[in-house]
C-alpha positions as CSV (number, residue, x, y, z in Angstrom):
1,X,26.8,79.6,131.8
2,X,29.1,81.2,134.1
3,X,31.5,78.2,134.3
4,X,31.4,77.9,130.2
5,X,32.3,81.5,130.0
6,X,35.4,80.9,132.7
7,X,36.9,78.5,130.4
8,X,36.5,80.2,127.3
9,X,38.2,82.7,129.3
10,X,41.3,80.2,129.7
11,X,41.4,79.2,126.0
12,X,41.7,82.3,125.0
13,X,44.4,83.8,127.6
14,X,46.4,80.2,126.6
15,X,46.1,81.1,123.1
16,X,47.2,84.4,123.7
17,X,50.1,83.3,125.9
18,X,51.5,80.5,123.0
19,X,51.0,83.2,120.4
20,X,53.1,85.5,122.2
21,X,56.1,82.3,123.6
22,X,56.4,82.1,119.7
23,X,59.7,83.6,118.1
24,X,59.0,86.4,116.2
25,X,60.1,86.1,112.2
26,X,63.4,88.1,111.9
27,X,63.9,91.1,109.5
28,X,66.9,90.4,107.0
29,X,68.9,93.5,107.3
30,X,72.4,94.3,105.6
31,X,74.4,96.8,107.0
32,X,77.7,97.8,104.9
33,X,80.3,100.0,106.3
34,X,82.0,102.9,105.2
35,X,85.6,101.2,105.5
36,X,87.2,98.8,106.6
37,X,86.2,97.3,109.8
38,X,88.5,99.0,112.8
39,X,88.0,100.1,116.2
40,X,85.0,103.1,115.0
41,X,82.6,100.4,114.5
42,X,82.7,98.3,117.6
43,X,79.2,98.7,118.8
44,X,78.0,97.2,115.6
45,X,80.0,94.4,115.9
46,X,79.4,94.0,119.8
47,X,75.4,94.5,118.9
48,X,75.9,91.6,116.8
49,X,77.7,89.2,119.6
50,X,75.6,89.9,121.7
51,X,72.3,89.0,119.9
52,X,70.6,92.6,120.7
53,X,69.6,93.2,116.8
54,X,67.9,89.8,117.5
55,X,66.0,90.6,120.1
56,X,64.5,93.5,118.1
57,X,63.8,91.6,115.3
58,X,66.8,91.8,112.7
59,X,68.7,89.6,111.3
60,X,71.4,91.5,111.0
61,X,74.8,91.0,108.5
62,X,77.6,93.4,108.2
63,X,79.8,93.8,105.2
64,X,83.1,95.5,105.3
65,X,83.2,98.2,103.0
66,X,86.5,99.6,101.2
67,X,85.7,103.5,101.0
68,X,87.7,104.7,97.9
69,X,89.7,101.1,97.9
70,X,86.3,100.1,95.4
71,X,88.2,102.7,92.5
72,X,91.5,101.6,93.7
73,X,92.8,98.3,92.1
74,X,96.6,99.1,93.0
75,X,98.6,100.1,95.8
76,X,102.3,100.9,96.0
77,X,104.5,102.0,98.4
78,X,107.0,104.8,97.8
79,X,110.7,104.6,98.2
80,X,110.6,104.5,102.3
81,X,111.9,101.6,103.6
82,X,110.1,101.3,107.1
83,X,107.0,101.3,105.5
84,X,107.8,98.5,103.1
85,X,109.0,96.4,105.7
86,X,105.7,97.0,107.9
87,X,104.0,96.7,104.3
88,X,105.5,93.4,103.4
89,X,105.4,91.9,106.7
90,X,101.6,93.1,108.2
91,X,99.7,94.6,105.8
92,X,97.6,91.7,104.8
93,X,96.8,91.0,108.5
94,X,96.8,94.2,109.7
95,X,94.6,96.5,107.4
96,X,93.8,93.5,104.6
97,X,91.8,91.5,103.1
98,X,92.7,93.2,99.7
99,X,90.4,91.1,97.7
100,X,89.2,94.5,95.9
101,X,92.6,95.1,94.6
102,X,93.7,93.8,90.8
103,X,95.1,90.4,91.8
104,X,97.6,90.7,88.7
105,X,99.5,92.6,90.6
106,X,101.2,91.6,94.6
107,X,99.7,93.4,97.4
108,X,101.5,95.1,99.1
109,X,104.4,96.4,95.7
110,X,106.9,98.6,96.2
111,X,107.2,101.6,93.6
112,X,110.6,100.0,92.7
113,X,108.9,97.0,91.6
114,X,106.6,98.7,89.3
115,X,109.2,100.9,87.8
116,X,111.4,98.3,87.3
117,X,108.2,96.3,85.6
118,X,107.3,99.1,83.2
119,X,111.4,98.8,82.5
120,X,111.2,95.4,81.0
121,X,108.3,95.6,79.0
122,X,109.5,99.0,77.2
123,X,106.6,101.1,78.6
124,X,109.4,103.9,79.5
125,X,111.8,105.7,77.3
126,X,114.6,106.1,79.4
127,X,117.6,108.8,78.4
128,X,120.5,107.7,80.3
129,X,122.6,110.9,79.3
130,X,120.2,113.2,81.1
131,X,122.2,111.9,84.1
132,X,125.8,111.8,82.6
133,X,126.6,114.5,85.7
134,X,126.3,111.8,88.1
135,X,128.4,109.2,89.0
136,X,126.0,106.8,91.1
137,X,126.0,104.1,94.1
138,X,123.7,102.9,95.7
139,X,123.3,102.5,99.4
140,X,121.3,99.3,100.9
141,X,118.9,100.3,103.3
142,X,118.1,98.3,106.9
143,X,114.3,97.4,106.7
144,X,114.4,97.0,102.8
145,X,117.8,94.8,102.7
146,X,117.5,92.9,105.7
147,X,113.5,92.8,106.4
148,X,111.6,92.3,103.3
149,X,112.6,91.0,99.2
150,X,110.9,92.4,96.4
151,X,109.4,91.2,92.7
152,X,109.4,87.3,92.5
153,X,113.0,86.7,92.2
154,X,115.6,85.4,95.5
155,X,117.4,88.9,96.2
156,X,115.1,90.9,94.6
157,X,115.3,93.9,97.0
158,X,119.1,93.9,95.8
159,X,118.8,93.4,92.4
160,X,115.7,95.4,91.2
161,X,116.2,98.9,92.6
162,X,120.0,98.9,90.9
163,X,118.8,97.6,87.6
164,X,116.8,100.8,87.9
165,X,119.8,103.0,88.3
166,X,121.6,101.1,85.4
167,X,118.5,102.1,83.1
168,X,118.9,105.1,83.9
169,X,122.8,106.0,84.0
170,X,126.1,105.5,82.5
171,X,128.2,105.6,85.5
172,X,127.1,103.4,88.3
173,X,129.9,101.7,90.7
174,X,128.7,99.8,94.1
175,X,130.6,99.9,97.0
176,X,132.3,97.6,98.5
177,X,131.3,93.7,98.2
178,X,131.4,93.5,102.0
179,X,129.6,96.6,102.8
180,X,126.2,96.0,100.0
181,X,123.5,93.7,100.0
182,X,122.8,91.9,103.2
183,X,125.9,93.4,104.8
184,X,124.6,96.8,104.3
185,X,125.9,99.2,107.2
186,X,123.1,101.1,108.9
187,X,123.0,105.0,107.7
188,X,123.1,105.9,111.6
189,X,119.9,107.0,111.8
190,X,117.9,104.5,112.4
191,X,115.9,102.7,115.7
192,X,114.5,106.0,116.9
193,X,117.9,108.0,116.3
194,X,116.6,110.8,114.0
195,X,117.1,113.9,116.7
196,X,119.5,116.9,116.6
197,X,120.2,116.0,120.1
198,X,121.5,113.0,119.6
199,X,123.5,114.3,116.6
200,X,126.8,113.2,117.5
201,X,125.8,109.4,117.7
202,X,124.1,109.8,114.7
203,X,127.5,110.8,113.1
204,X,129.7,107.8,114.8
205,X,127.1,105.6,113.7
206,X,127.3,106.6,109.7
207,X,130.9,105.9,110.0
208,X,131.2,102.8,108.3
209,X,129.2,103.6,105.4
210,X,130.8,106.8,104.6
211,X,134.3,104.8,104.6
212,X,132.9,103.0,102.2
213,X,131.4,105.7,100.3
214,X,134.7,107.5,100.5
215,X,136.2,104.2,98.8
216,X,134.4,104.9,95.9
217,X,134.5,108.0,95.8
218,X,138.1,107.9,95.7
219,X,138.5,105.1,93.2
220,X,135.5,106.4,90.5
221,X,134.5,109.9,91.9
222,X,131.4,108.9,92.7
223,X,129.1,111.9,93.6
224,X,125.8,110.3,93.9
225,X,124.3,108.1,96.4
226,X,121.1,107.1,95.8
227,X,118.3,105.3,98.5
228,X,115.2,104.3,98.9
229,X,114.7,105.0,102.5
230,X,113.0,108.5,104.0
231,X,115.2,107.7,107.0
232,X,118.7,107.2,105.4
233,X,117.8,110.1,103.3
234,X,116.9,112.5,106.4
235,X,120.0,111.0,108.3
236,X,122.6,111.7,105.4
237,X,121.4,114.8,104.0
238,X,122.8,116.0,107.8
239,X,125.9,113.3,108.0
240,X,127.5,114.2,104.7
241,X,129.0,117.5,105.6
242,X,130.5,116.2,108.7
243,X,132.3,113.7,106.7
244,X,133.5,116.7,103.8
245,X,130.4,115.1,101.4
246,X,127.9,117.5,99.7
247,X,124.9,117.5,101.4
248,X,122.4,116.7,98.2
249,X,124.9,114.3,97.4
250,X,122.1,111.3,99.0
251,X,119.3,111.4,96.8
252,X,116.2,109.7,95.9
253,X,116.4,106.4,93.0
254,X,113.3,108.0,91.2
255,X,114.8,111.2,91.2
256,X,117.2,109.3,88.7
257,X,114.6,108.1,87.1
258,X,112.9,111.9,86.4
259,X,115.9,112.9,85.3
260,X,115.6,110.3,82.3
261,X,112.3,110.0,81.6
262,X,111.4,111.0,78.3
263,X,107.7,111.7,78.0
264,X,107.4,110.5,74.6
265,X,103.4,108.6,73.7
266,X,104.1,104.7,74.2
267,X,101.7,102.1,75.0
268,X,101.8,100.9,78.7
């Protein structure tokens, strides 16, 4: 009796033993960020490597989430030309995928390019005469000329912010052949050179683009140079004066386009 019981005994703590060797079903679990996915939510991610949510029992799969990206369908990025080089060049691989965007439209897009596309299918009324004051050029800037194109045309980055200015003025002259485009001079200001203290760099380094801006000025009284760079912007608003220039004579290309806008109803 006793020896029956033993191994009844054994069965039982085998049993036991197997039941317990057995992998235990896993818990499906879906866990969707907030954003995203950057350096905040590392410990899920290194949870996940590592098999820990496993060992407790989940099954775990993390979705990226978009925060306010789920509403927003298009992005554009305003008339500062750093950003639309780091834009054109990194955004998809730095901060993308952007599959929640409108995929009509490029991502990144400069606010040039949508103006300019509104332009061309009439979805602006445009008064060219509310800028009859100025006489306009236009002034090429670094990252935008040299680093990145724009719309879906060679040269774009040339050709689209100007036809912008032309919609919206009478009198436009560029400068120099030489001294435009790809051949743009730098304002001065650039690579880290935005500082009081090193203001009288910053006013050797403008020199070449204020000879040319004083060829036109001469030739067509231009008063009106117009950018689409926070930098150049900053850098000549301070230059000009040194050179006998206006200081607001830099200005913004959507400040043209302000100007003319006419807010009449139209179908966009």
């Amino acid at each position: 009796m006793t020896k029956r019981l033993g191994v009844v005994l054994v069965l039982l703590l085998a049993v036991v033993t197997l039941a317990d060797a057995q992998p235990k079903p896993l818990r499906p679990f879906t866990f969707i960020l907030d954003f995203l996915p950057y350096g905040e939510y590392t410990p899920y991610f290194t949870a996940l490597d590592k098999g820990w949510y496993r060992e407790e029992g989940l099954d775990v799969k993390i979705l990226r989430g978009a925060g306010s990206g789920d509403t927003v369908k298009r992005i554009a990025v305003g008339e500062c030309g750093h950003a639309w080089r780091v834009a054109y060049s990194f955004w998809n691989t730095l901060i993308g995928p952007f599959d929640f965007l409108d995929r009509n439209y490029p991502a990144p897009q400069h606010i040039c390019e949508v103006t300019y596309d509104l332009i061309r299918r009439g979805a602006l009324t445009l008064d060219k005469e509310a800028n009859d004051q100025r006489i306009v050029t236009f002034h090429d800037s670094c990252n935008v000329a040299r680093g990145s194109r724009m719309g879906n045309m060679p040269r774009g980055q040339f050709i689209i912010p100007r036809e912008i200015i032309k919609a919206c003025v009478n009198h436009f002259h560029d400068m120099a052949p030489e001294t435009i485009h790809e051949n743009t001079f730098c304002c001065g200001g650039g690579g880290g050179l935005l500082s009081d203290d090193l203001i009288e760099l910053r006013v050797k380094g403008a020199l070449p683009r204020m000879e040319a801006l004083k060829q036109v000025v001469d030739e067509h009284g231009v008063n009106f140079m117009a950018t689409i760079c926070a930098i150049c912007k900053a850098q000549f608003s301070k230059i000009l004066p040194y050179y006998k220039f206006p200081m607001d004579m830099i200005q913004s290309v959507h400040g043209l386009v302000s100007n003319a806008i006419r807010l009449d109803r139209k179908e966009i």
